[in-house]
Predicted model as a PDB file, atoms N, CA, C, CB and O in Angstrom, pLDDT in the B-factor column:
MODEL        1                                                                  
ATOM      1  N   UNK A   1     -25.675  29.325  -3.623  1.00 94.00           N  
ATOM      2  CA  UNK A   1     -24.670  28.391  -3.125  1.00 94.00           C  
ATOM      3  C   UNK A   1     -25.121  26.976  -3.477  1.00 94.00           C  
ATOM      4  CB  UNK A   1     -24.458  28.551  -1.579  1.00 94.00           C  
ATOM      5  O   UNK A   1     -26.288  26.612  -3.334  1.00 94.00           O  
ATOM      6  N   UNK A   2     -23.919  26.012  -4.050  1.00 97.00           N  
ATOM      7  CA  UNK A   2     -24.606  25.078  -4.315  1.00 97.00           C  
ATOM      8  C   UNK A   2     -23.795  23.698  -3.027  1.00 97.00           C  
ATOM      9  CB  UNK A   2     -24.521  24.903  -6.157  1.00 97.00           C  
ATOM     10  O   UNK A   2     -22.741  23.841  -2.407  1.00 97.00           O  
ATOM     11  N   UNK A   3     -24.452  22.850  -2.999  1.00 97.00           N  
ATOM     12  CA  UNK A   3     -23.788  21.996  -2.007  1.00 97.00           C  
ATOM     13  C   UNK A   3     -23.025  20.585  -2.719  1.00 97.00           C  
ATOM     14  CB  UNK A   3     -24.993  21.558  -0.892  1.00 97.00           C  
ATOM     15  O   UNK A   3     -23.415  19.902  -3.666  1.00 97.00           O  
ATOM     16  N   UNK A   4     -21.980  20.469  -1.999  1.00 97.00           N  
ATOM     17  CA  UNK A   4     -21.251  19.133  -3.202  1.00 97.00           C  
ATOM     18  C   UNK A   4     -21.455  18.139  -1.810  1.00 97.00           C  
ATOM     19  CB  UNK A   4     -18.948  19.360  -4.056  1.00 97.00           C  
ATOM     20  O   UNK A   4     -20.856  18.411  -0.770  1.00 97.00           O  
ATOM     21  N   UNK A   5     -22.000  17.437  -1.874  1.00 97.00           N  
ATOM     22  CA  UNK A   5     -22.217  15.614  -1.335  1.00 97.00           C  
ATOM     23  C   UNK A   5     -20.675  14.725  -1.395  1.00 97.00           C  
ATOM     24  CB  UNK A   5     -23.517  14.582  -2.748  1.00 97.00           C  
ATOM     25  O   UNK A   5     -19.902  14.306  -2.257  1.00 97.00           O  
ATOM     26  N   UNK A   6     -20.812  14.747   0.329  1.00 97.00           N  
ATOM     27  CA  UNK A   6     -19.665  13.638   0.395  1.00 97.00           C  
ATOM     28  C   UNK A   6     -19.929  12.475   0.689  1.00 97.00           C  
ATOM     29  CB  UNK A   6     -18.725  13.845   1.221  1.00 97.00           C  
ATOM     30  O   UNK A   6     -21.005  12.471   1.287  1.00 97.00           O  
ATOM     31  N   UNK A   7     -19.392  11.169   0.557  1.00 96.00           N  
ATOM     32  CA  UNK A   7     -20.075  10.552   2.006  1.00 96.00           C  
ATOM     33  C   UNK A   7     -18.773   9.736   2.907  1.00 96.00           C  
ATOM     34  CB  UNK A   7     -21.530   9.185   1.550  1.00 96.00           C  
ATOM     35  O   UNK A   7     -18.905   8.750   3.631  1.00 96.00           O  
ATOM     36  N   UNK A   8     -17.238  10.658   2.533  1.00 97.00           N  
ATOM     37  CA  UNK A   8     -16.299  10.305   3.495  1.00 97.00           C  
ATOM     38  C   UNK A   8     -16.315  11.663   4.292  1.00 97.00           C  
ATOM     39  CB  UNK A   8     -14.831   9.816   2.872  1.00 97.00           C  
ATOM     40  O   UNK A   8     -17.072  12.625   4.422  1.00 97.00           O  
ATOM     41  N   UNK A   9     -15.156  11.266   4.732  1.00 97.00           N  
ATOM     42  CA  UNK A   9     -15.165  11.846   6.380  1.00 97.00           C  
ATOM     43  C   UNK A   9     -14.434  14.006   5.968  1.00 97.00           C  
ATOM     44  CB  UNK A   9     -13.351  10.307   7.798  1.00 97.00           C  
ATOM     45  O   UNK A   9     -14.568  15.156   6.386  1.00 97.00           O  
ATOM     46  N   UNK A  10     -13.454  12.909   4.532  1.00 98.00           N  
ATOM     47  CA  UNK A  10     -13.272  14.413   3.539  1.00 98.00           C  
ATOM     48  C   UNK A  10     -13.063  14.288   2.227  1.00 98.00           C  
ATOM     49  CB  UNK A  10     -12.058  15.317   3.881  1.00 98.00           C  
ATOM     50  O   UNK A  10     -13.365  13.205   1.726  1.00 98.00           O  
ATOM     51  N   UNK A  11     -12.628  15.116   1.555  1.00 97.00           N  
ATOM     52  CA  UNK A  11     -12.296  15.561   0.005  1.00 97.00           C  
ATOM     53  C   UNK A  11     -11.257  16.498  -0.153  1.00 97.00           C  
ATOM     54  CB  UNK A  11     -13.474  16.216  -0.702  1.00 97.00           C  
ATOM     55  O   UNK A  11     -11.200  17.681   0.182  1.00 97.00           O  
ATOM     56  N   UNK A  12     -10.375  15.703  -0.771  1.00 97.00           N  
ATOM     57  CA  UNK A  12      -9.177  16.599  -1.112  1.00 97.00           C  
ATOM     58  C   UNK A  12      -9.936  17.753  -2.368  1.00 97.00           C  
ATOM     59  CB  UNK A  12      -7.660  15.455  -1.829  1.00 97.00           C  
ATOM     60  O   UNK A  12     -10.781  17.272  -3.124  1.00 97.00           O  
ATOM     61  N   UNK A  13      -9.562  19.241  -2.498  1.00 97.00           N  
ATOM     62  CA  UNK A  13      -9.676  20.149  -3.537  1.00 97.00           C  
ATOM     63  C   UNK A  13      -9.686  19.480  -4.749  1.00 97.00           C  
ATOM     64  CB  UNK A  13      -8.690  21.102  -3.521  1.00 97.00           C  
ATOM     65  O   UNK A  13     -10.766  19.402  -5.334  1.00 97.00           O  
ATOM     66  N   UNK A  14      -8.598  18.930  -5.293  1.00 96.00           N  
ATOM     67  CA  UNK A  14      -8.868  18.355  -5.882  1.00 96.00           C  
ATOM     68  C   UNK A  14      -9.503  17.615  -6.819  1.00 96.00           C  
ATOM     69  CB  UNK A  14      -8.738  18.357  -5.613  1.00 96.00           C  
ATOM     70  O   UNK A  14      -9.428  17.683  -8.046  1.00 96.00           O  
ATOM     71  N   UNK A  15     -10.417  16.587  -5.811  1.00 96.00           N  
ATOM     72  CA  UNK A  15     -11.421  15.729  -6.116  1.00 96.00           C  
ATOM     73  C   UNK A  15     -12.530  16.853  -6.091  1.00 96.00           C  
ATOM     74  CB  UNK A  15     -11.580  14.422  -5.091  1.00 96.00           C  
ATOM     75  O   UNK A  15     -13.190  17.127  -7.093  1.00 96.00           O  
ATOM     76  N   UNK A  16     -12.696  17.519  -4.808  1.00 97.00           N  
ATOM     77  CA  UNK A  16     -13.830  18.329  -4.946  1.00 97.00           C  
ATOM     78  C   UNK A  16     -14.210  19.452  -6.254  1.00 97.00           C  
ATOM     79  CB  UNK A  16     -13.741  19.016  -3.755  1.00 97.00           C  
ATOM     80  O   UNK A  16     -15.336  19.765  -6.641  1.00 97.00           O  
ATOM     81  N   UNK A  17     -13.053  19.865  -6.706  1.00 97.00           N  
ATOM     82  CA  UNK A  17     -12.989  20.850  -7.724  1.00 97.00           C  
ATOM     83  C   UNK A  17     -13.761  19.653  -9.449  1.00 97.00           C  
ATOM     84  CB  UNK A  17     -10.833  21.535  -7.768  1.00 97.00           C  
ATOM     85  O   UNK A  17     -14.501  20.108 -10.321  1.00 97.00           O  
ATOM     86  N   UNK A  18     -13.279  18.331  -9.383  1.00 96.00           N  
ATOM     87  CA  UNK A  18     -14.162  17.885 -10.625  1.00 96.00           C  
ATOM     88  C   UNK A  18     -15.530  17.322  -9.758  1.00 96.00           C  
ATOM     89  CB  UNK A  18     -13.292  16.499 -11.733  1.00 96.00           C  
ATOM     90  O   UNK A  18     -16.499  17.300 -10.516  1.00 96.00           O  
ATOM     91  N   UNK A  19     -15.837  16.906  -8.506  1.00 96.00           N  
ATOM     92  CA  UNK A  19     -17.169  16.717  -8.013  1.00 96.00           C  
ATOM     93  C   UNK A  19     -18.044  18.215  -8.548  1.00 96.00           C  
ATOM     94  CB  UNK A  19     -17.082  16.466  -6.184  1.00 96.00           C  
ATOM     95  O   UNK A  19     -19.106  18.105  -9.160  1.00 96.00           O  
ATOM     96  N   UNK A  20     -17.376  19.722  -8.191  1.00 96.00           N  
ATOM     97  CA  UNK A  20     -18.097  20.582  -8.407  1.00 96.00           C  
ATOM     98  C   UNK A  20     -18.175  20.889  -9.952  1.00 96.00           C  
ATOM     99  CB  UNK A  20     -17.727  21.543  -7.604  1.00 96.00           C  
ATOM    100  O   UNK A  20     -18.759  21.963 -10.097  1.00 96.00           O  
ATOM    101  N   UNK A  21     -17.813  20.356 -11.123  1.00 96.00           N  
ATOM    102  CA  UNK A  21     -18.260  20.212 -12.059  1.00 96.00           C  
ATOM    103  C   UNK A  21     -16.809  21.369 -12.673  1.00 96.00           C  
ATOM    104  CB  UNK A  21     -19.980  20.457 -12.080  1.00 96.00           C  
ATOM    105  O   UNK A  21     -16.479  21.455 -13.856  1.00 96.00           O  
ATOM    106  N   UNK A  22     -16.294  21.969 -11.767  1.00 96.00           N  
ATOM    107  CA  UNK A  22     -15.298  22.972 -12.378  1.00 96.00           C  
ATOM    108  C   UNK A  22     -14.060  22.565 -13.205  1.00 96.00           C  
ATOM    109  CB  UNK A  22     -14.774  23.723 -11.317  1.00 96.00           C  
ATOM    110  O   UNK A  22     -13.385  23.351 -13.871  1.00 96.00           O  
ATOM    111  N   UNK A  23     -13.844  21.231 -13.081  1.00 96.00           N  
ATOM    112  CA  UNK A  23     -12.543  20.640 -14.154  1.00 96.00           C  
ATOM    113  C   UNK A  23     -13.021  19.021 -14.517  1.00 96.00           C  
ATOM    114  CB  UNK A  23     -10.657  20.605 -13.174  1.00 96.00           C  
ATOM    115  O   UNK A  23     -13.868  18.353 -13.924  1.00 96.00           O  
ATOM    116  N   UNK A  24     -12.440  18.754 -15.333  1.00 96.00           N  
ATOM    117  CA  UNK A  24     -12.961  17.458 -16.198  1.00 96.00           C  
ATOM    118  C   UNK A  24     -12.325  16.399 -15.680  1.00 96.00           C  
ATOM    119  CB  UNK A  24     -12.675  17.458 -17.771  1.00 96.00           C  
ATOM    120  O   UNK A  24     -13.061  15.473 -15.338  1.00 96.00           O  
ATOM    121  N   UNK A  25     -10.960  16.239 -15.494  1.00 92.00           N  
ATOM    122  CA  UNK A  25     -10.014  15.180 -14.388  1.00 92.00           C  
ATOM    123  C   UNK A  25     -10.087  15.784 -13.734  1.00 92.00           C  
ATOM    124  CB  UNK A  25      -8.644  14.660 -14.401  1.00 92.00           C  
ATOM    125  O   UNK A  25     -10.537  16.917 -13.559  1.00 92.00           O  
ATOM    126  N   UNK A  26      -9.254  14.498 -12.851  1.00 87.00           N  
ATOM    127  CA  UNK A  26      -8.321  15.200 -11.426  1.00 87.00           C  
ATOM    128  C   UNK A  26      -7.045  16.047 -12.016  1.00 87.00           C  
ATOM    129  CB  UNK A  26      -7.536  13.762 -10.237  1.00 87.00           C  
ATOM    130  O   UNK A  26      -6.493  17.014 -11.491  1.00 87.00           O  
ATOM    131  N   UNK A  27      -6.779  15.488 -13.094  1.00 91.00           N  
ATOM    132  CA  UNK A  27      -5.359  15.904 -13.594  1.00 91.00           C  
ATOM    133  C   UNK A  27      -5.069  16.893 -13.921  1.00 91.00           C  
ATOM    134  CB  UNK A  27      -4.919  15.420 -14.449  1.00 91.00           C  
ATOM    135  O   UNK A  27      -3.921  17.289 -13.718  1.00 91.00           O  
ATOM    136  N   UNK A  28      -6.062  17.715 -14.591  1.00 95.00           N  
ATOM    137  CA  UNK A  28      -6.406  19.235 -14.491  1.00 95.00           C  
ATOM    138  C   UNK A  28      -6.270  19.916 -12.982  1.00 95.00           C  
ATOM    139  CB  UNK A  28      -7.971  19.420 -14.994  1.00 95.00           C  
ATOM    140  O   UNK A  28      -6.192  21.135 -13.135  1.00 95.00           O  
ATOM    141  N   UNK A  29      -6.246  19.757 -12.368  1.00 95.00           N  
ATOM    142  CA  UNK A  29      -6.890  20.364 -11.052  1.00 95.00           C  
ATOM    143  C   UNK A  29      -5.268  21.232 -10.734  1.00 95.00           C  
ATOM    144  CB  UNK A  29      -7.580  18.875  -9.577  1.00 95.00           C  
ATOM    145  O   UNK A  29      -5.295  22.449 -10.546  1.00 95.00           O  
ATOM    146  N   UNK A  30      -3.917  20.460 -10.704  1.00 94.00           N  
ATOM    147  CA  UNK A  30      -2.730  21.234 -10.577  1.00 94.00           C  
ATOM    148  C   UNK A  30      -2.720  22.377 -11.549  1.00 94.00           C  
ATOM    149  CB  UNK A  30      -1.540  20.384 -10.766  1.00 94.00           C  
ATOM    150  O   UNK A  30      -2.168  23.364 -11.062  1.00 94.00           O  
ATOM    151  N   UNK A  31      -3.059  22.511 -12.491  1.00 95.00           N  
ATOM    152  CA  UNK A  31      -3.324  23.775 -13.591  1.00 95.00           C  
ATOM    153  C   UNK A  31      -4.403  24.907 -13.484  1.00 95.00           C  
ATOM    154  CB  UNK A  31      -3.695  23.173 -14.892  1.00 95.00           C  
ATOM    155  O   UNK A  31      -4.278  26.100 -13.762  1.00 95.00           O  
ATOM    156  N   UNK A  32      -5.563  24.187 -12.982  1.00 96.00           N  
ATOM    157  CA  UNK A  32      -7.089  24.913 -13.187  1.00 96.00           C  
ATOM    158  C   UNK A  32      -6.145  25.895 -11.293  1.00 96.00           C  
ATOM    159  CB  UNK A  32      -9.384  23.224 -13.056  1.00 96.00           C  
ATOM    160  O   UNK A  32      -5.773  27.063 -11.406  1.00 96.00           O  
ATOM    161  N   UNK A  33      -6.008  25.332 -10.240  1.00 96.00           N  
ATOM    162  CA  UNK A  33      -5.490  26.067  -9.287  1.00 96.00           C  
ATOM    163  C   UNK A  33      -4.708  27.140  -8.977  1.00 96.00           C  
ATOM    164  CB  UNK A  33      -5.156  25.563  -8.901  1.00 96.00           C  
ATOM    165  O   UNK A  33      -4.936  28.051  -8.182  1.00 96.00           O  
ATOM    166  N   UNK A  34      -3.074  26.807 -10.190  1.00 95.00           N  
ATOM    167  CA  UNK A  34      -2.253  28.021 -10.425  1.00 95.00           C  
ATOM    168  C   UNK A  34      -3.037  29.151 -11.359  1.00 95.00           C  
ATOM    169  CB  UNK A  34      -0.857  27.544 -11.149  1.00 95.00           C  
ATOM    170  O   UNK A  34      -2.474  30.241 -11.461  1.00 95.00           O  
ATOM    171  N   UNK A  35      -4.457  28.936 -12.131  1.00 95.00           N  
ATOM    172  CA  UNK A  35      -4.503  30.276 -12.688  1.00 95.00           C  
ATOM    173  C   UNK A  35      -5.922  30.494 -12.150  1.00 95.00           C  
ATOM    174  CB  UNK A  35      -4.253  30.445 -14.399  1.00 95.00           C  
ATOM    175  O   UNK A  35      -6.387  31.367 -12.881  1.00 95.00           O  
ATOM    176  N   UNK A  36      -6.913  30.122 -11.181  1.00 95.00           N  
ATOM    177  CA  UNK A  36      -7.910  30.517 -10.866  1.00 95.00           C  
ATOM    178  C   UNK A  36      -7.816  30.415  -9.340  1.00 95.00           C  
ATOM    179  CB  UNK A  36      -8.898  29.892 -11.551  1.00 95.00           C  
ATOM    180  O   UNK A  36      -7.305  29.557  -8.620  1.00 95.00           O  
ATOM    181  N   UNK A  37      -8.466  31.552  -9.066  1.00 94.00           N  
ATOM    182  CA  UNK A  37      -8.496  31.720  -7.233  1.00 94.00           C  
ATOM    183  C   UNK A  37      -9.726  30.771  -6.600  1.00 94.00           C  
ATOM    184  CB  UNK A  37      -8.924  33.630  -6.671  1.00 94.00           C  
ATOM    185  O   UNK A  37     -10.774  30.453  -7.162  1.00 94.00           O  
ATOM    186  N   UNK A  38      -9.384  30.509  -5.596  1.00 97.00           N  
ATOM    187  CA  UNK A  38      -9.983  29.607  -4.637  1.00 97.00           C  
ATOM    188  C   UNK A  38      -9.770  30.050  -3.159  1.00 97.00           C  
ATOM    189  CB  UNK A  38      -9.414  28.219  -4.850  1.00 97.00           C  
ATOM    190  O   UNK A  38      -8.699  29.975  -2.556  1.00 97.00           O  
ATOM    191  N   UNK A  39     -11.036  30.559  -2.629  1.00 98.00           N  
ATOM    192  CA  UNK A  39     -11.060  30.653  -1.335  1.00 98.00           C  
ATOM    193  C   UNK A  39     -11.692  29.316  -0.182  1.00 98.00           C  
ATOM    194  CB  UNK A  39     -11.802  31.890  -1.276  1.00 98.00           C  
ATOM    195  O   UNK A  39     -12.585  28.630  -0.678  1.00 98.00           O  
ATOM    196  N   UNK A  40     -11.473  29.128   0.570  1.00 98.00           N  
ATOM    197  CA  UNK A  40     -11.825  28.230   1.336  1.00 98.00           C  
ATOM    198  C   UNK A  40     -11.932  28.735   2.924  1.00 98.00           C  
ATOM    199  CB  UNK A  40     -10.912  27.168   1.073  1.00 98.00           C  
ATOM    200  O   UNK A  40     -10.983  29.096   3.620  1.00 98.00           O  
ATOM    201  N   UNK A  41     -13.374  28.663   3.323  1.00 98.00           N  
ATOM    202  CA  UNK A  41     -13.960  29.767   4.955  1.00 98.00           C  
ATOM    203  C   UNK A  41     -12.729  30.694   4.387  1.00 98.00           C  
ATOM    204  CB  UNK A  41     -13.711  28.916   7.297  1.00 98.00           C  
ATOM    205  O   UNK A  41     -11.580  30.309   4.606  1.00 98.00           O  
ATOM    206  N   UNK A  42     -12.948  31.871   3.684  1.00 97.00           N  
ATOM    207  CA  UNK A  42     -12.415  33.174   3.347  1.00 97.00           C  
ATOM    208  C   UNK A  42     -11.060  33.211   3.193  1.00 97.00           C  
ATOM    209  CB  UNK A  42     -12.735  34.113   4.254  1.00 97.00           C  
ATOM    210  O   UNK A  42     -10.468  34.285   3.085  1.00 97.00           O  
ATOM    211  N   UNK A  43     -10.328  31.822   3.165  1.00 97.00           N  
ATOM    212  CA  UNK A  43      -8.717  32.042   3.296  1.00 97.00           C  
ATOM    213  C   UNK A  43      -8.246  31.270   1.801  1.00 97.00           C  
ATOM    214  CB  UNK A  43      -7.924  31.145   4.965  1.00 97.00           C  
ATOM    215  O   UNK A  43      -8.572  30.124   1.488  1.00 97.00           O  
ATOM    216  N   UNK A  44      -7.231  32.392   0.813  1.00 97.00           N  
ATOM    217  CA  UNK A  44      -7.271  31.899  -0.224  1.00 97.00           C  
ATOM    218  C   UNK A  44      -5.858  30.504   0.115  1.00 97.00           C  
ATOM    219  CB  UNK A  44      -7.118  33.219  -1.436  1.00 97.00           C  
ATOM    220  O   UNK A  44      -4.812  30.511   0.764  1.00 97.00           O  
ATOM    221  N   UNK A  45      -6.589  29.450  -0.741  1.00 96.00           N  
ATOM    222  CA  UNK A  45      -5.587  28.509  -1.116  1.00 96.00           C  
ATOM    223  C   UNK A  45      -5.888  27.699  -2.461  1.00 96.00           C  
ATOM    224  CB  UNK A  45      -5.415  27.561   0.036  1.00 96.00           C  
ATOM    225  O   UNK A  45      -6.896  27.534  -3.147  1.00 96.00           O  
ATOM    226  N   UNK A  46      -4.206  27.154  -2.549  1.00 94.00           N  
ATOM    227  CA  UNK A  46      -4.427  26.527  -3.982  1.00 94.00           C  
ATOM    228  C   UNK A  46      -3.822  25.166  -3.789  1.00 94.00           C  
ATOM    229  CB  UNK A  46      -3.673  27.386  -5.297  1.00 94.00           C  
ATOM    230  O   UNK A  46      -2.759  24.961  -4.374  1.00 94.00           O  
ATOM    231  N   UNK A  47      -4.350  24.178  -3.038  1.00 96.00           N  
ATOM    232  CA  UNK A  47      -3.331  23.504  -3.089  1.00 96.00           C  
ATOM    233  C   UNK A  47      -4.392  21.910  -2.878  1.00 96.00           C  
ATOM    234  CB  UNK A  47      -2.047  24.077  -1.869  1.00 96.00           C  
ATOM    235  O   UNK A  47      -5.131  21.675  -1.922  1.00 96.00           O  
ATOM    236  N   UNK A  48      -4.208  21.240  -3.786  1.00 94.00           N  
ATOM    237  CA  UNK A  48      -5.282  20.388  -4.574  1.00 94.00           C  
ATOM    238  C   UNK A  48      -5.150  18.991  -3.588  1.00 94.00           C  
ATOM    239  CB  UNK A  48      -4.832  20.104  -6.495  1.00 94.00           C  
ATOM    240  O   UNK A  48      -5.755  17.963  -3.893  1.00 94.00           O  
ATOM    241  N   UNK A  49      -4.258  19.083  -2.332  1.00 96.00           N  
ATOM    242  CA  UNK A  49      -4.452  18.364  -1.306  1.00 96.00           C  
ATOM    243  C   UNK A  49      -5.208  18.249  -0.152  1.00 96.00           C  
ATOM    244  CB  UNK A  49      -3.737  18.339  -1.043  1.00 96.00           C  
ATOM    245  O   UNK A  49      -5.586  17.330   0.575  1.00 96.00           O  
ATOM    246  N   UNK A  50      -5.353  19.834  -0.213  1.00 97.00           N  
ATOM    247  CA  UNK A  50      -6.279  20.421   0.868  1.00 97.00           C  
ATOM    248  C   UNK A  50      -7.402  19.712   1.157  1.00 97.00           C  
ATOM    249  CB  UNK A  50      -6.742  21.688   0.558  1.00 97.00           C  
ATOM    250  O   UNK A  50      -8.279  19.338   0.378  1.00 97.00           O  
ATOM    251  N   UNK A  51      -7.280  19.488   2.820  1.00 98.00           N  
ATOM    252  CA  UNK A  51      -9.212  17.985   2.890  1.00 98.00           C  
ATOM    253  C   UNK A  51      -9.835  19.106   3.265  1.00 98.00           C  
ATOM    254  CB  UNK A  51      -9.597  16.129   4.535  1.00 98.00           C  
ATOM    255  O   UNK A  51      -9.501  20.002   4.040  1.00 98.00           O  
ATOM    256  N   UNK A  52     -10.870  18.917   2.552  1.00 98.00           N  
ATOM    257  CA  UNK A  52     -11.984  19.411   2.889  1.00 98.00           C  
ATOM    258  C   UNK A  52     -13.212  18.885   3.709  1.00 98.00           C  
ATOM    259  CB  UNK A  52     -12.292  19.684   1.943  1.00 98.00           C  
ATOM    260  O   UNK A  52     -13.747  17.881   3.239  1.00 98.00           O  
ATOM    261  N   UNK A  53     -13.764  19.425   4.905  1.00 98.00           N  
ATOM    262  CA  UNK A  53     -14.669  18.932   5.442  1.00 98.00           C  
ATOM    263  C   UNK A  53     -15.622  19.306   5.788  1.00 98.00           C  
ATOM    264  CB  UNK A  53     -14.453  18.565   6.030  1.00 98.00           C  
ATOM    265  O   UNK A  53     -15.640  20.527   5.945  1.00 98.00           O  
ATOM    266  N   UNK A  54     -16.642  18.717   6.036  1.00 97.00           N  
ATOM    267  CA  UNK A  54     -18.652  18.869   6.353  1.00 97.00           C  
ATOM    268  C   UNK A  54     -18.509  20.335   6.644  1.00 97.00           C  
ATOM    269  CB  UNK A  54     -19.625  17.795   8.105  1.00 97.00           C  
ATOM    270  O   UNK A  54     -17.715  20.738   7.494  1.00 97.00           O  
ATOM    271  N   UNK A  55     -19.052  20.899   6.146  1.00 98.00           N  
ATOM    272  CA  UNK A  55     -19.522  22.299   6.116  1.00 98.00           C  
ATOM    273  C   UNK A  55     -18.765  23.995   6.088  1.00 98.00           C  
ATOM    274  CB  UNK A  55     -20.205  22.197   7.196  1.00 98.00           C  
ATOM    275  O   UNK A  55     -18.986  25.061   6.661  1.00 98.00           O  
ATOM    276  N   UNK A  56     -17.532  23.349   4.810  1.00 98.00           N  
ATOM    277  CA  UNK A  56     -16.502  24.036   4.717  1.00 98.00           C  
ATOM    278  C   UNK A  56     -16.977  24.653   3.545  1.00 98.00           C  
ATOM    279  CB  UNK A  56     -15.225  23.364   4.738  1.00 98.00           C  
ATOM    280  O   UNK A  56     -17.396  23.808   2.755  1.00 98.00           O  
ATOM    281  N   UNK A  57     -17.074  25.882   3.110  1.00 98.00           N  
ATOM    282  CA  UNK A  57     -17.368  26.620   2.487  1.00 98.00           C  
ATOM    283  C   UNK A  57     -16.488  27.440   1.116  1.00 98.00           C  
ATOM    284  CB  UNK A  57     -17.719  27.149   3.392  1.00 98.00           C  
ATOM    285  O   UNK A  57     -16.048  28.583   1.238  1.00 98.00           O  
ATOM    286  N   UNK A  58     -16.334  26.563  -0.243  1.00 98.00           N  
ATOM    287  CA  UNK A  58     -15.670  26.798  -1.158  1.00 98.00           C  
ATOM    288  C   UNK A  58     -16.454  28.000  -2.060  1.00 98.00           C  
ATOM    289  CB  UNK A  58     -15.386  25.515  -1.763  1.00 98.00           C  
ATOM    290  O   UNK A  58     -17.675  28.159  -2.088  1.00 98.00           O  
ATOM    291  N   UNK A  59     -15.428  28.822  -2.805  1.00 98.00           N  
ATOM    292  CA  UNK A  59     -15.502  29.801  -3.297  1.00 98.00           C  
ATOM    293  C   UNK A  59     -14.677  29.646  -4.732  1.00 98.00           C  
ATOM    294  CB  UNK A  59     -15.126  30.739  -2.337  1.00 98.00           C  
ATOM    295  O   UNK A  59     -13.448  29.698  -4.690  1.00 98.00           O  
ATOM    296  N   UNK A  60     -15.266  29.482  -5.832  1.00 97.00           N  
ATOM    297  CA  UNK A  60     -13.943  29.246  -6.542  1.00 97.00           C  
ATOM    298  C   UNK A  60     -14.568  29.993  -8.094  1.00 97.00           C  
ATOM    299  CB  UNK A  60     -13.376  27.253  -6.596  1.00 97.00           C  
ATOM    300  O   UNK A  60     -15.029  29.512  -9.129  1.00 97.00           O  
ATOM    301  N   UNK A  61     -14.264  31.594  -7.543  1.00 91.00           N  
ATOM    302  CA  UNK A  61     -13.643  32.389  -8.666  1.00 91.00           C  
ATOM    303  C   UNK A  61     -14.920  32.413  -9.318  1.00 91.00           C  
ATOM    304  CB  UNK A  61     -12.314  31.756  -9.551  1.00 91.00           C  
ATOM    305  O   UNK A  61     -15.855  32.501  -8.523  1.00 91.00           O  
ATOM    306  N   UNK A  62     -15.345  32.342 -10.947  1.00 92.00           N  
ATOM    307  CA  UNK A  62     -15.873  32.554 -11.972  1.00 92.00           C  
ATOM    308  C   UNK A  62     -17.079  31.443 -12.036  1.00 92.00           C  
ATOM    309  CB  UNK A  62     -14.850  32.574 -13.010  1.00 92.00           C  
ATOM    310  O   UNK A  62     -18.097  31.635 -12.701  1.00 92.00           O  
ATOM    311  N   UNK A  63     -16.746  29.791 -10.962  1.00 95.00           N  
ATOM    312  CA  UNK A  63     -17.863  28.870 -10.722  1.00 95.00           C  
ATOM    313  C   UNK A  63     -18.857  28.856  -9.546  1.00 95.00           C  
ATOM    314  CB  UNK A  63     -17.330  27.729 -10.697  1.00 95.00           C  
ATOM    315  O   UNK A  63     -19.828  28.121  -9.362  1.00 95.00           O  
ATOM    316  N   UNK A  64     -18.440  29.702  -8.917  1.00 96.00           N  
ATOM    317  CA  UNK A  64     -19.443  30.344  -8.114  1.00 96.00           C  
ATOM    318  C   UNK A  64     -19.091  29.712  -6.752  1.00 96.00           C  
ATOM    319  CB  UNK A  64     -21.006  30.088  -8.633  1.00 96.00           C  
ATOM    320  O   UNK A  64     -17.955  29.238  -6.737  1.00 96.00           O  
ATOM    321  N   UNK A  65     -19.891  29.572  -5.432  1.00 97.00           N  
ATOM    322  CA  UNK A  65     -19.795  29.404  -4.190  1.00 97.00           C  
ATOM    323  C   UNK A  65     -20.533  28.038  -3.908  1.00 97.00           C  
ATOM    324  CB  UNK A  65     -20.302  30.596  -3.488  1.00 97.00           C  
ATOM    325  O   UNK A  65     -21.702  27.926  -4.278  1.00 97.00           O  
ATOM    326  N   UNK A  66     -19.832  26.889  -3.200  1.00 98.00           N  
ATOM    327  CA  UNK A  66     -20.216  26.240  -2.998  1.00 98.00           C  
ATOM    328  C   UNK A  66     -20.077  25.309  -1.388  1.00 98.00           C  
ATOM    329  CB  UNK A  66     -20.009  25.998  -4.015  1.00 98.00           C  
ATOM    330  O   UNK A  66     -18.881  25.390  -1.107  1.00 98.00           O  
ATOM    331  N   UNK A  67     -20.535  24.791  -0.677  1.00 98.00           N  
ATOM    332  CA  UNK A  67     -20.659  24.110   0.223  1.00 98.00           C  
ATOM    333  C   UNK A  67     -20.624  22.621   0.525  1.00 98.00           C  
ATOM    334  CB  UNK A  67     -21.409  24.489   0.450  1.00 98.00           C  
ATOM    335  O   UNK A  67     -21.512  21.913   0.049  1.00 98.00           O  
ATOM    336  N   UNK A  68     -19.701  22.111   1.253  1.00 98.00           N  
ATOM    337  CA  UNK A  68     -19.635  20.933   1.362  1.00 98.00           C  
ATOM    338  C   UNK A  68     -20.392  19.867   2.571  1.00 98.00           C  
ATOM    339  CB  UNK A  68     -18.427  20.935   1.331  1.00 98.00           C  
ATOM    340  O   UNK A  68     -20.280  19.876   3.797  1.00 98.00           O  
ATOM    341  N   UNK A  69     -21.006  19.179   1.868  1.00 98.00           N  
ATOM    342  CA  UNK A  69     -22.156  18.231   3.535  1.00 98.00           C  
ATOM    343  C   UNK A  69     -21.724  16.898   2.677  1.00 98.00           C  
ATOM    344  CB  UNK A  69     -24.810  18.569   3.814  1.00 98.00           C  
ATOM    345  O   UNK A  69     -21.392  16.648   1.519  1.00 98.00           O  
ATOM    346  N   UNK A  70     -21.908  16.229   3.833  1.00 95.00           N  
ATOM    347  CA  UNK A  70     -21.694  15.116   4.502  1.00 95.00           C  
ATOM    348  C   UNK A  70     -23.030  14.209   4.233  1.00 95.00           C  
ATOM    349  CB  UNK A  70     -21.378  15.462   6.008  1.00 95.00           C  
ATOM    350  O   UNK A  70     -23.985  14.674   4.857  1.00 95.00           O  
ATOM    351  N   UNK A  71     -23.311  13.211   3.584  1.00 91.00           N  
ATOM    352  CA  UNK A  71     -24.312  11.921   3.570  1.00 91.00           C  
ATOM    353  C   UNK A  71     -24.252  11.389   4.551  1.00 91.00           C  
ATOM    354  CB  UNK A  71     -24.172  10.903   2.675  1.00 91.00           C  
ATOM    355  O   UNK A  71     -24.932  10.383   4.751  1.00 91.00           O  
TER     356      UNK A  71                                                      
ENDMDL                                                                          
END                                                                             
């Protein structure tokens, strides 16, 4: 599991999906979502608004499992 560093309060999917190194823009992120699964604490979603917060637990498909903390 790897951990992605915030130091707001959250992170939209989105943002978090190029913080975790899995897409190159943000602008990608509406595309990379409709064809790759993403779980979030075990419940699948795709939706690149979604906030994410301190110690929410991303899953995304083929880039492996990752964790979100707080600076």
């Amino acid at each position: 599991m790897r951990n992605i560093t915030i130091k707001t309060e959250y992170i939209t999917l989105g943002q978090f999906l190029k913080l975790a190194d899995c897409i190159d823009s943000g602008g990608q992120a509406k595309f990379f979502l409709q064809e790759n699964p993403v779980v979030i604490n075990g419940e699948s979603d795709n939706r690149r608004g979604r906030k994410l917060y301190q110690d929410d637990i991303v899953n995304v498909g083929e880039f492996g499992l990752f964790k979100v903390v707080r600076s």
